[in-house]
N, C-alpha and C positions, 0 to 999 in steps of 0.2 A: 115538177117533172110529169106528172101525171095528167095536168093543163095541158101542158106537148103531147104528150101521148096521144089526148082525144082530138085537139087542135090537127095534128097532122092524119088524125085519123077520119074526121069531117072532113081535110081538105083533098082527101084519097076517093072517099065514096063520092064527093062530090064531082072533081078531076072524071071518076066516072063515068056518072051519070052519066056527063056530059058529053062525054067520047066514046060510051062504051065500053062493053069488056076487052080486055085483051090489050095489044100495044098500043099507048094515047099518047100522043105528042102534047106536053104542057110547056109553056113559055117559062124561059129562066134556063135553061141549059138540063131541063131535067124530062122525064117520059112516067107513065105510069104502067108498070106489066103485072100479068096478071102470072103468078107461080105454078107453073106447071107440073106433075108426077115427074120425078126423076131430074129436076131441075135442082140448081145449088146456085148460092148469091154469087161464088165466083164467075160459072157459066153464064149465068145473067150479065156479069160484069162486065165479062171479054164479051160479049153479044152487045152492048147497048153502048160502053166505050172502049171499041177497039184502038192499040195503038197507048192507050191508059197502061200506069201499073194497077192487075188485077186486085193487088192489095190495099191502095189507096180510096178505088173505085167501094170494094167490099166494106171498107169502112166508115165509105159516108152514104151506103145502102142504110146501115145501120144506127148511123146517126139520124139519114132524115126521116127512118121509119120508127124509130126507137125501139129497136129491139133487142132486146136482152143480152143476146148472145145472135152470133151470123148465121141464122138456120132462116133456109126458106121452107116454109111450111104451102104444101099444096091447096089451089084455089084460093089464097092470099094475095089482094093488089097492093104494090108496091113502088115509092116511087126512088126511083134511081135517077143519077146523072148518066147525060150521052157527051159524045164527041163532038164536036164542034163540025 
């Protein structure tokens, strides 16, 4: 578990790098954002797949970032799925 952890966590700073801070468009149906003050994984959710259940979106925030529990923590990148 902890291999995924860093694994997704090298592929997040890298995604990055390479795009920049803030919203990055990565191939595979997914984006990378950056967690803003007063932000929540839900708002992210409805934001990046509108038209999704918010709840399904939320729960593979947290799958593909691995995170404990559904909290977005401020200045944290993250990568979520979009809408087609």
């Amino acid at each position: 578990m902890l291999g995924g952890v860093a694994a997704s966590t090298f592929l997040v700073v890298v995604l990055v790098g390479l795009f920049g801070a803030g919203d990055a468009p990565v191939t595979g149906g997914t984006t990378v954002v950056q967690v803003h003050t007063g932000d929540t994984l839900w708002g992210i959710a409805t934001r990046t797949a509108p038209g999704e259940d918010p709840r399904a979106v939320v729960e593979r925030i947290v799958e593909l970032n691995g995170l404990g529990a559904p909290v977005a923590e401020a200045g944290r990148h993250l990568v979520v799925p979009v809408s087609s």
